[in-house]
DODOTI-352797 format. One line per field, with one value per residue (C-alpha): residue in one letter; y, x, z. Coordinates in steps of 0.5 Angstrom, whole numbers, plus 500, padded with zeros to 3 digits. Each point is the difference from the previous one (the first is absolute). Layout:
N
resn = (A;...)
c2 = (Y;...)
c1 = (X;...)
c3 = (Z;...)
This chain:
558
resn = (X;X;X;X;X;X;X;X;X;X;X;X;X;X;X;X;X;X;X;X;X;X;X;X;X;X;X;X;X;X;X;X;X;X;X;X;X;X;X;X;X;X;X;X;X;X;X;X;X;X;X;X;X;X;X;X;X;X;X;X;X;X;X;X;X;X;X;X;X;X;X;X;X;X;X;X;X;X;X;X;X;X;X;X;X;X;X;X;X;X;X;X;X;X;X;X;X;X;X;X;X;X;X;X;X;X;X;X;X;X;X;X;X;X;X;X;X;X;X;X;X;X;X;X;X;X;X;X;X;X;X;X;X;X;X;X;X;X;X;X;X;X;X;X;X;X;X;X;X;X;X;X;X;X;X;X;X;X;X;X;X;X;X;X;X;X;X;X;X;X;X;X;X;X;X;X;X;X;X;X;X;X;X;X;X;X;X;X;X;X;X;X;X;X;X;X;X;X;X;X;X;X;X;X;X;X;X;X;X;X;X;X;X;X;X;X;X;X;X;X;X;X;X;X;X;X;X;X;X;X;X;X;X;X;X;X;X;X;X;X;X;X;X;X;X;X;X;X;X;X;X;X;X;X;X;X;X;X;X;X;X;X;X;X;X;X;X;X;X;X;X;X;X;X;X;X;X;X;X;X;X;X;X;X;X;X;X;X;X;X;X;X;X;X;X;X;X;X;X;X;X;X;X;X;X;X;X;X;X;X;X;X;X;X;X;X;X;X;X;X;X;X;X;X;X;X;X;X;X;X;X;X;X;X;X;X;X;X;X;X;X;X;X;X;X;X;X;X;X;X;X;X;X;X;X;X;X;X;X;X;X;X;X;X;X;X;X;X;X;X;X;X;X;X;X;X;X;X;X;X;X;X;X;X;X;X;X;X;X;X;X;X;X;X;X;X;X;X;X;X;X;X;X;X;X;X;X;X;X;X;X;X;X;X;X;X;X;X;X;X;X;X;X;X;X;X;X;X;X;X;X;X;X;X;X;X;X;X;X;X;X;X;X;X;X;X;X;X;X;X;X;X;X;X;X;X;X;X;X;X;X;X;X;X;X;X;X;X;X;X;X;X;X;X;X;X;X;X;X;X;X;X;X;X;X;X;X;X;X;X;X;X;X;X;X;X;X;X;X;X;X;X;X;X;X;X;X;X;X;X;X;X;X;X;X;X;X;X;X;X;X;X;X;X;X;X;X;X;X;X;X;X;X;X;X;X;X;X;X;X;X;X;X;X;X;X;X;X;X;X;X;X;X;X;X;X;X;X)
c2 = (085;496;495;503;501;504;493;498;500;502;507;501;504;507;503;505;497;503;496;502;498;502;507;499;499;505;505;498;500;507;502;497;504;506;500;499;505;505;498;502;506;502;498;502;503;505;499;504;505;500;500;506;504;498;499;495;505;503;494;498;507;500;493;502;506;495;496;506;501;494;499;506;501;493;496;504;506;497;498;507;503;495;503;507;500;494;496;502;493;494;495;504;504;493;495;506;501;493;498;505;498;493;501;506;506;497;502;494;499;502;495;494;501;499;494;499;501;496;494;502;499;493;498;502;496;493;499;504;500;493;497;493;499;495;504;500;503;506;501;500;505;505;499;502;505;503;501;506;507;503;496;503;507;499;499;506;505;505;502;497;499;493;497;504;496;494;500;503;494;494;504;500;493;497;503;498;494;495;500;507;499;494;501;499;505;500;501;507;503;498;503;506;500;501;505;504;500;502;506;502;497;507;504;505;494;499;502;494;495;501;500;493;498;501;498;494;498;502;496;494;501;500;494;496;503;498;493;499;505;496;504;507;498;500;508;504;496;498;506;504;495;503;507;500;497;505;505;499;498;507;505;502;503;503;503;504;502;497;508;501;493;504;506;497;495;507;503;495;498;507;506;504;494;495;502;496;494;500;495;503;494;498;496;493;502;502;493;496;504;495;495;499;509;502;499;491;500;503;496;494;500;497;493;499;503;495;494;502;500;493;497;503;497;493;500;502;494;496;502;500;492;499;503;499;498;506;505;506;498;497;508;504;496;497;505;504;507;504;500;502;505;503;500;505;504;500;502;506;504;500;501;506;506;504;499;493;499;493;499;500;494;496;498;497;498;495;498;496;499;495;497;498;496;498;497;496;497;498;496;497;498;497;496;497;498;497;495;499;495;493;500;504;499;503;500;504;505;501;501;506;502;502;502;505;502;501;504;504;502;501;505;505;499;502;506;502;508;503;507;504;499;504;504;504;498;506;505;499;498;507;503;498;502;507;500;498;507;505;497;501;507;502;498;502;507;501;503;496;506;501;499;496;500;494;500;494;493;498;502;502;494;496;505;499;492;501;504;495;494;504;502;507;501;501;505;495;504;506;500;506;501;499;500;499;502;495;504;503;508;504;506;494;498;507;501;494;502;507;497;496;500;495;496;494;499;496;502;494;499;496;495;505;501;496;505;506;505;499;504;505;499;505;506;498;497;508;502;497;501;508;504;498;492;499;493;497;492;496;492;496;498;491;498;506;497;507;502;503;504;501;507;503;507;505;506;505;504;508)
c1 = (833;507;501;508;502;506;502;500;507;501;502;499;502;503;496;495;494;493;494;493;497;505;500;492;503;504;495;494;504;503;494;497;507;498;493;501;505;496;494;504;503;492;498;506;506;503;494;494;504;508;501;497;504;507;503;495;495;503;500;493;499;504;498;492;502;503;494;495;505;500;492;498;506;502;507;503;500;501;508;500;499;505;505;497;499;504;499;504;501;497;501;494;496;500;496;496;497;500;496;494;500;500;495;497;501;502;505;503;499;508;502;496;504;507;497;504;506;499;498;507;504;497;501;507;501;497;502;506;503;497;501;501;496;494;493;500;506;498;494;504;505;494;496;507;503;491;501;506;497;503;494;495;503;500;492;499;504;499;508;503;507;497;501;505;504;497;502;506;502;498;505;506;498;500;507;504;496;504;506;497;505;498;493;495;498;493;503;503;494;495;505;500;494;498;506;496;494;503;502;494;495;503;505;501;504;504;507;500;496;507;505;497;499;508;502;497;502;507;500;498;504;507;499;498;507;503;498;501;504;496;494;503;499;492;500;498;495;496;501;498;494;497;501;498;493;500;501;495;495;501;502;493;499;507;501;494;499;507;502;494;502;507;496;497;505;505;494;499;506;503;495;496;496;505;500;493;503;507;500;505;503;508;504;497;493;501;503;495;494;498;502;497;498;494;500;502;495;494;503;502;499;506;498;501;507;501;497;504;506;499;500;505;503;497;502;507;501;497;505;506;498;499;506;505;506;501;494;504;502;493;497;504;500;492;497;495;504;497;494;502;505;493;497;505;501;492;500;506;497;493;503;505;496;496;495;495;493;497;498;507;503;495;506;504;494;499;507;499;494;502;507;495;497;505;503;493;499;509;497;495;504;505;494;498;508;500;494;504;504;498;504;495;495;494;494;505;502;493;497;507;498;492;502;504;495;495;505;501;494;498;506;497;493;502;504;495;499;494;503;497;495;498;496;494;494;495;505;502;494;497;507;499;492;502;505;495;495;506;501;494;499;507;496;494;501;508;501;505;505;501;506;501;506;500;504;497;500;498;492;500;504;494;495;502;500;493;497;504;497;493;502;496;499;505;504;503;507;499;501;503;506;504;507;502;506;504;506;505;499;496;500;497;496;497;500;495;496;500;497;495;493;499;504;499;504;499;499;504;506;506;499;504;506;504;499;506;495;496;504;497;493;499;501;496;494;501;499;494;497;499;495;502;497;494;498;496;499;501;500;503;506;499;508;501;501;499;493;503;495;503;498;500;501;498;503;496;499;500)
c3 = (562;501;506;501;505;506;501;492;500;492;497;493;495;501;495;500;498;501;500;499;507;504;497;502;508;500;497;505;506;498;499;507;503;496;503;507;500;497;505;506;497;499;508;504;494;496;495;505;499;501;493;499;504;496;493;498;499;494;496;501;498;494;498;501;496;494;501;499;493;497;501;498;493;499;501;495;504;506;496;498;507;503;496;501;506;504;506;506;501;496;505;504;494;497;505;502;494;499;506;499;493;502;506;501;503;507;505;501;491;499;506;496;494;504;501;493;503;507;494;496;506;502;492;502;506;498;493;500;508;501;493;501;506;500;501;508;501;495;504;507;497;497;507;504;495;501;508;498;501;494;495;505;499;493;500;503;500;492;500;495;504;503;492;498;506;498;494;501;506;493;496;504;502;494;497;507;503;494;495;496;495;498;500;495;496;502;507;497;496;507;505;496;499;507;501;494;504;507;496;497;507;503;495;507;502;494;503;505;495;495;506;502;493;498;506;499;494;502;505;498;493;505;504;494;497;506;500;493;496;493;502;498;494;501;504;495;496;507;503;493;500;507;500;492;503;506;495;495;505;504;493;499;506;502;492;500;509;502;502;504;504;500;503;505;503;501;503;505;502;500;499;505;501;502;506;502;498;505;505;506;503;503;495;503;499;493;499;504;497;496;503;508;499;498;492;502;505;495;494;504;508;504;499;493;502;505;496;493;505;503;492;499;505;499;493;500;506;495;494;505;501;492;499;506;497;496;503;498;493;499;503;495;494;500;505;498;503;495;504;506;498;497;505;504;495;499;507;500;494;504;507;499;497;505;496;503;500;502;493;497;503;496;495;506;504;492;501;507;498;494;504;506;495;496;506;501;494;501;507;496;495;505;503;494;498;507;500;494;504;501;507;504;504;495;505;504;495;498;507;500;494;501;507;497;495;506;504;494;499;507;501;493;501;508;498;495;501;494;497;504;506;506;497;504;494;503;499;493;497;504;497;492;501;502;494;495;504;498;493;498;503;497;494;499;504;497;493;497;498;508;502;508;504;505;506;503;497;493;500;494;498;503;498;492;501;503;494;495;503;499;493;501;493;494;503;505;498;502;507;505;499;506;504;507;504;501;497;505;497;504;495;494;505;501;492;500;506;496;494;503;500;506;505;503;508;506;507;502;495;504;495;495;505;496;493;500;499;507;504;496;501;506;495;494;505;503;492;499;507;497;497;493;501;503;503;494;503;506;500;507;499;502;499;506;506;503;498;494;494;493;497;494;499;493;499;501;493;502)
């Protein structure tokens, strides 16, 4: 253990140096974080129920089919059906496979497994943000940057949006914090290797993931040029570097299944299921959505705002005062401004379309995320160069400095929130029990070449996950086919109710007000209410605040 300390007034190298010790630390308090984390989603989070009623069960389902592949036909068929048969986002397919591969199969096994992740970006924040600074200093980052809620939400929540965002935060970071330019070629390669990875994280998401690409690399390249016109002579070949290393990266899944990602991406932002995903909101609260509207608050609550303001602040006051005589000059020519011109521009791309969802501003989320802490590690660097001075009062200084360090530290674990709370434990664990009675009943009792229209919630989604996890024998894959009534056209959705041997709805379906296809519930329910479709099972209804049952309904054979 090295006897350095905050007070040691000594700041090594620059240099990224990695030390199989450290790695050790960092890899043991990732997992202490990790567990904790999963721990209190179990009690009272997401992980009793909450993933279940949300995206993140389709990648556990995908993972937990690809497992079952892989154990039952080996690796080289597993690689043939990732080609065939591609993910629909790597980054949630991946850790969920992972995870019940590595752990069993347990719900919370995919959230282990981004325990990799929670370890990649501590990685990242003590021997890359941090470089230079003695052990103690590292560890006063990493436990402060651990209070923010976005590493909490990456543990629990199975969307893949949470990594694509963190990825994307580290990729634009490292082309704009410094002299891009004039950067390593290892700098390069490393930054488009994350922005390859962002892009095939979650490839639904690649218009954004290139916007932000390019423009990083655009803006970066421009300041450098403008500071120094010598520098163009390096803009090809630095810039070529990166987008190759980001090309390469991602070729293998957008030659074979980039159209379907094409497809899907048009189909959500303007197909007939677009609609779900729209956000009505004044201009202000557009602009504000992810900042103190409902996508800031989820991501990062108003505190964190308000203390990456505060930095803000204390830094540039700081730089004024280094800088005085030629503050202006100094701010343009030695600045980082590419970074902050990101960070707007990061922000206007997710803040202007309709289109919002709290998980989407994760990328914006990353970025305050890494200046907050930026910032951090210049305040220490500052304190050090201080006590550098013979002239001051050192005991004194010190005393300010661990009395900023125990202020700092009793703010964050203060506003520390977990990613989800408030959970009633009877009720869910009542609503996933009663889950797991319909999978097995639409199993055992339901021919597999039965078709199931849903108006409600996604029960066959839980059902399927229940049987999955079960491994009811080797025809794991032939589950009914199913749709739900989630698009606005009633006469497709009288088509579906028309072709279906069953359908599953809800007394108590105010919870789908938002679907467009809600108003039309009233007419379909009068439909299936008749003499062609008779009541085939009732279960109660635990997530209803009304007492309300689901049903199922078999059309009567005549």
């Amino acid at each position: 253990m090295t006897t350095e300390t905050l007070a040691t007034p000594r700041i090594t190298s620059p240099k990224v140096e990695f030390t199989l010790g450290r790695t050790l630390l960092w890899l043991g308090i990732a997992a202490l974080f990790t567990t904790l984390q999963i721990q209190q989603s179990l009690n009272s989070g997401k992980l009793m129920f909450g993933f279940m009623l949300d995206d993140d069960l389709a990648y556990y389902s995908d993972g937990l089919q690809r497992l079952y592949f892989l154990q039952r036909d080996g690796i080289i068929k597993l690689l043939k059906r990732l080609v065939t048969i591609p993910p629909h986002a790597l980054g949630g397919t991946l850790f969920a496979l992972l995870g019940f591969a590595v752990f069993g199969i347990h719900d919370w096994a995919p959230s282990a497994a981004r325990g990799l992740v929670i370890f990649g970006m501590i990685l990242f924040i003590a021997e890359y943000l941090c470089r230079g600074l003695p052990l103690l200093g590292k560890l006063f980052i990493v436990t402060l940057a651990l209070t923010w809620r976005l590493l909490g939400i990456t543990v629990v929540e199975g969307r893949p949006d949470m990594i694509l965002g963190l990825l994307l935060a580290i990729g634009i970071f490292l082309v704009t914090e410094s002299g891009w330019l004039t950067a390593s070629w290892q700098k390069h390669v490393i930054a488009g290797a994350f922005f390859g990875a962002a892009l095939v994280c979650k490839p639904s998401m690649f218009p954004i993931s290139l916007f932000l690409l390019f423009s990083a690399l655009f803006v970066a390249s421009f300041i450098d040029i403008y500071r120094d016109r010598h520098t163009r002579n390096k803009l090809f070949i630095t810039n070529a570097c990166c987008t190759g290393v980001t090309l390469a990266v991602m070729a293998p899944y957008y030659l074979i299944h980039g159209a379907a990602a094409v497809r899907y991406f048009m189909d959500v932002i303007f197909g007939q299921g677009s609609e779900v995903w729209h956000v009505n909101l004044p201009l202000l609260g557009h602009a504000l959505y992810y900042l103190t509207g409902a996508g800031g608050e989820w991501l990062m609550r108003h505190h964190w705002l308000g203390a990456w303001m505060f930095l803000a602040v204390i830094n540039l006051f700081i730089y004024w005062r280094r800088n005085r005589r030629e503050f202006w000059s100094s701010l343009i020519q030695k600045f980082p401004l590419a970074l902050p011109m990101m960070m707007i521009l990061t922000w206007l791309v997710l803040s202007i379309p309709k289109t919002k969802g709290v998980y989407f501003g994760a990328a914006l989320a990353g970025l305050f995320f890494l200046t907050a802490l930026q910032m951090l590690v210049f305040l220490v660097r500052q304190y050090h160069d201080h006590l550098r001075n013979a002239d001051l009062n050192h005991r004194r200084y010190l005393l300010l400095g661990w009395l900023g360090v125990l202020g700092s530290l009793g703010f964050a674990w203060g506003q520390f929130r977990w990613p989800a709370d408030g959970a009633e434990p009877e009720r869910w664990r009542s609503a996933y029990k009663i889950t797991e009675t319909i999978a097995l009943d639409l199993r055992m009792d339901i021919p597999s070449d039965a078709r199931i229209f849903v108006l409600s919630r996604g029960y066959l989604d839980m059902a399927k996950y229940h049987i999955l996890k079960r491994r009811a024998g080797r025809k794991y894959d032939q589950f009914p086919a199913y749709n739900s009534f989630i698009l606005n056209d009633l006469n497709t959705n009288r088509k579906l109710l028309t072709e279906a041997d069953y359908v599953i709805i809800e007394t108590d379906a105010d919870h789908i007000q938002r679907w467009p296809a809600y108003s039309q519930l009233p007419i379909l329910l009068a439909e299936i209410q008749s003499p062609k479709f008779r009541l085939w099972r009732e279960y109660p209804d635990y997530l209803s605040d009304k007492g309300g049952k689901i049903l199922i309904y078999q059309r009567v054979n005549k």
